[in-house]
N, C-alpha and C positions, 0 to 999 in steps of 0.2 A: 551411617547411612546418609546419601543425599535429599537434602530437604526437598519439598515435592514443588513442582511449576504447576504455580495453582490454576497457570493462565490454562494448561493442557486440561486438569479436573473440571475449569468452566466449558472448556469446548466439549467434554464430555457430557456437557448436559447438567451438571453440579453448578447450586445455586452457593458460592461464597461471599459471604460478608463479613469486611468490605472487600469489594471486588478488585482482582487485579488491575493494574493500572499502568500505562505508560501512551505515550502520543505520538502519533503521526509525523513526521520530522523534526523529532524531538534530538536527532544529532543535525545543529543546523546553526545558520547567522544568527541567534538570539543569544548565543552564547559567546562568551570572546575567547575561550581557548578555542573554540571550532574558528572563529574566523584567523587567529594567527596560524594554524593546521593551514588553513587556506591558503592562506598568503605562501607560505612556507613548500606550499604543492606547484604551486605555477597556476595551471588552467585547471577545471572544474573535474574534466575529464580524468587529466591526470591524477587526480588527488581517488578518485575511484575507482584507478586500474594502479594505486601504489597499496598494495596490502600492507605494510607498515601504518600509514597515512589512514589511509581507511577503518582498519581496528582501533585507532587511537582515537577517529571522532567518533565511530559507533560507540567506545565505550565511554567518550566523557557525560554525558548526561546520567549513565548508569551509575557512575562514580560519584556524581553531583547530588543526582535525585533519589539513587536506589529504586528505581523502576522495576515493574517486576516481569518486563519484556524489553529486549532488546532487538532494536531493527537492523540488521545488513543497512550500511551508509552505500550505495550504490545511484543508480538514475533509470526511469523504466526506460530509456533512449540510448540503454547500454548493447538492448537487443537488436535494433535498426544498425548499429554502430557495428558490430559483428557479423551483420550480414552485409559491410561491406560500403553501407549507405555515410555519406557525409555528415557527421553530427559535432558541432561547435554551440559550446555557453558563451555568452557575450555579456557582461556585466551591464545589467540596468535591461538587456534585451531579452534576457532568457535562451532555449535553447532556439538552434537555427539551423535546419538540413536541406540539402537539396532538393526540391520537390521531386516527386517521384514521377514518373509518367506510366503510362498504361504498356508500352512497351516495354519499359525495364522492370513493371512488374511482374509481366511473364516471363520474364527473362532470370527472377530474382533467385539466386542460392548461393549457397556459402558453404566450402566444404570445410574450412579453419572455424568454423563458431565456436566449438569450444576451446580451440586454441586459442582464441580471441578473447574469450573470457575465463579465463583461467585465471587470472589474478584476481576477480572475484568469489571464484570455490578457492582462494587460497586463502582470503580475506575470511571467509565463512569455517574453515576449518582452524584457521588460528583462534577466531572468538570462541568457538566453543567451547576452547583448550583456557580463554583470559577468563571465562564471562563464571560469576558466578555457580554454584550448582542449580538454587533456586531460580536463574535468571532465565525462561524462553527464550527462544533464540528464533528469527522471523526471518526467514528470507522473502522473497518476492515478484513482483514484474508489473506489467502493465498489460492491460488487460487489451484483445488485438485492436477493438475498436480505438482505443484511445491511442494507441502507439498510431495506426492507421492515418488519425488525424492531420500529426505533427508530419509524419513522411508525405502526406500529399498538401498540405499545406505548406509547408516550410518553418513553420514558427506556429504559435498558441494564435485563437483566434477567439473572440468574443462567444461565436453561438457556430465554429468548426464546419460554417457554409461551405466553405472551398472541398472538404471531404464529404459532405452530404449529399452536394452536386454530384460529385465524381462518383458517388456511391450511385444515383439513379441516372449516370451516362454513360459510364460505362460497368454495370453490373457483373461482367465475366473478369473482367480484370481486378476489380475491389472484392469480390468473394475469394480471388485466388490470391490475393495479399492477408484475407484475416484469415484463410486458411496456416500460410509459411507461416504468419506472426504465431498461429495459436499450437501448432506443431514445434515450431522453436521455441517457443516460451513455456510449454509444456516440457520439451529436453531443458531448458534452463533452470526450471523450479527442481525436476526431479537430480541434477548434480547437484543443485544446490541441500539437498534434503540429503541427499549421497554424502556430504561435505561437513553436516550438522545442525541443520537447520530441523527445527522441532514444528514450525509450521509455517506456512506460506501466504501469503497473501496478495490476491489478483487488485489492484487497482484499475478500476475505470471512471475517468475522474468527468469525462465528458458524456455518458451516460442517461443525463436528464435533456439533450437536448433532439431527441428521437423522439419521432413519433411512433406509435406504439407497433406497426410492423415492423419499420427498423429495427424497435431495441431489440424484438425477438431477434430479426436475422444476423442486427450488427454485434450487441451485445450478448444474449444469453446465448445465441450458440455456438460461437466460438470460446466463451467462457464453461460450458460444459463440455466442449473438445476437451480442451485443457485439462479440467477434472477428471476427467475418462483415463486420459492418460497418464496420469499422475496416478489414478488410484488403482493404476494395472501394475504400479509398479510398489507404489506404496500406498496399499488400501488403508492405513491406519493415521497416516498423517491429518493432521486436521488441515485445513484449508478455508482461511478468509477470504470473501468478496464484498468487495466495497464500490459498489453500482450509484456512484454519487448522483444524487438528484432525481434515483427512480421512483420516487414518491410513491404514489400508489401501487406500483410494479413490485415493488421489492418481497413480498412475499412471495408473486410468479416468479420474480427472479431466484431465488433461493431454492425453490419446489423444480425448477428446469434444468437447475445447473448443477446442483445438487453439492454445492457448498455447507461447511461442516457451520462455521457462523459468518454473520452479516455486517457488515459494518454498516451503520446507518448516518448520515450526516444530520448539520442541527436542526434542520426545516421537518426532520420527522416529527410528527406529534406523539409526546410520551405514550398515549392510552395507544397509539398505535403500533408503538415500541412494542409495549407488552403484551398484544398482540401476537406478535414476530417471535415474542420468547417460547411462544406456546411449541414453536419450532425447534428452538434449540437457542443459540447464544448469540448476544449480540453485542456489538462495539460502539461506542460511543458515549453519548452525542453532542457534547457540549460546544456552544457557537466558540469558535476562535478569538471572535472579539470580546466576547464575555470576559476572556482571559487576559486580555489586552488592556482592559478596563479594570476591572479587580475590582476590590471592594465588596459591596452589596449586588453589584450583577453578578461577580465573580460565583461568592457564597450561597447566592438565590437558584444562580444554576447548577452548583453542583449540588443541591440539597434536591432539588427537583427532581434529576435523576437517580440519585440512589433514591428517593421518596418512592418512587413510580416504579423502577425495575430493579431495584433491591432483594427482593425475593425471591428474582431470577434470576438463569444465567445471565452475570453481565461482565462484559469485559470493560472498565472506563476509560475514556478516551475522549480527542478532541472529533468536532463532526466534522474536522478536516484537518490536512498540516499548520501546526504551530505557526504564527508571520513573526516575521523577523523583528519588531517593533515590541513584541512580548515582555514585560519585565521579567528580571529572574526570581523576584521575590514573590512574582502573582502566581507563577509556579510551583517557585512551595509553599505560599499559602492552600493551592490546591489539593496537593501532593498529604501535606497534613489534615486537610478536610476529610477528605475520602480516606485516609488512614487513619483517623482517629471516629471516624462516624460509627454511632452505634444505633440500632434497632431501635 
């Protein structure tokens, strides 16, 4: 019989200790077989439209760490790139697209998108085939507001003014972009889920920098479109949302969107953590740099966490993607923390 994914019995509501475990860009530059994969791809892009390439950095950390989830190695800027929009990585710049205008966004479709992403449901259906029995398998996206950002900006911005503006100037044209985003990214989770994906995960990484009618209109309801549609096709899948920085919101967000768990990042306070649990399951939260530093911050913070939401569902994780600067030894000192913790 196949061993069970225990990350699937936490989403169900089941409190296991210790909790499953794996991180947020955890196939990434802190690792040196992913950076010569890189080298060895050309550009960024290419390296996540070559499903050879792709299943080989998704599985190294699996193979490294024995994680007990594996993430799709993809980019949420795979979606904008498919519907046709200019999207380039520029080493030291990050990513970089053509800003979008109010014109081309009513003007925006793609009838190739999933031609265009194909090499990603190929990517997702050979891991399933490498990965484990016991290993989850996570596909993904970017949640609309946050893709929204980078297509009307051009690039990552401090606090995402240039889409904020655009968002209270021209109001008919920025509702009819998180519309395509959250109807395409809804067709993109459910092939992906079609492909092998055991559960999906919305990222909204720019999410804390709304004010509170916005988050409604920008974030939670284009993130429960999404949900709607996913679960018209697969009511059973579980579904993460990770509404980075919603601080206080995050329980509205959860209750609106009707995500199965939460991912919370590290600024959550634990009492309010377990709070969150009363709802169902949640992800995280450990600071990034805790990890980076190791030691006695390391150890102080993952004890904290299982201390606090131990008794609940918890999925462990970082309160955001691993940095590249990570040792590989703070990670499996972590790895062995949270695997050897008991009660």
């Amino acid at each position: 019989m196949p061993k069970s994914r225990i990350m699937l019995d936490v989403l169900k509501g089941e409190a296991v200790f210790p909790p499953p475990l794996w991180m947020m860009r955890q196939a990434g530059r802190y690792l040196p077989e992913y950076r010569e994969t890189r080298r060895r791809a050309g550009s960024f892009l290419d390296l996540c439209y070559d499903p050879d390439l792709a299943v080989e950095v998704t599985l190294q950390p699996i193979e490294r760490f024995g994680f007990d989830a594996s993430i799709l190695f993809s980019d949420i800027l795979v979606v904008p790139h498919a519907l046709g929009r200019d999207v380039r990585f520029e080493e030291g710049r990050g990513p970089l697209l053509a800003p979008i205008t109010a014109p081309e966004i009513l003007a925006l479709e793609s009838k190739v998108f999933h031609v265009n992403l194909e090499p990603v449901y190929e990517t997702v259906r050979r891991l399933r085939v490498k990965l484990p029995d016991e290993t989850t398998l996570i596909g993904f996206c970017g949640a609309p507001w946050t893709v929204a950002t980078y297509m009307i900006a051009g690039h990552g911005t401090p606090d995402q003014a240039p889409a904020r503006l655009f968002a209270y100037r021209e109001p008919v044209a920025f509702q009819h972009l998180l519309k395509v985003l959250a109807d395409h990214s809804a067709a993109y989770l459910i092939r992906q889920i079609e492909a092998g994906a055991d559960v999906v995960q919305i990222f909204d990484s720019w999410s804390g920098v709304l004010d509170d009618a916005s988050f409604d209109l920008f974030c939670v309801q284009p993130v429960a479109e999404i949900v709607r549609q996913v679960r018209a096709v697969y009511p059973d899948v579980p579904i993460i949302g990770f509404p980075k920085g919603a601080g206080a919101r995050y329980q509205t967000y959860r209750r609106k969107t009707g995500v199965t768990g939460l991912g919370i990042d590290w600024t959550v306070p634990l009492e309010a953590a377990k709070e969150l649990q009363h709802s169902g399951a949640v992800q995280g939260n450990l600071d990034p740099l805790r990890l980076v530093a190791g030691g006695k911050a390391l150890s102080d913070g993952v004890e904290a966490i299982l201390k606090a939401l131990g008794d609940g569902p918890l999925i462990f994780n970082l309160g955001h993607g691993i940095t590249p600067e990570t040792p590989i030894a703070h990670v499996e000192a972590m790895v062995k923390q949270v695997r050897s913790a008991t009660r």
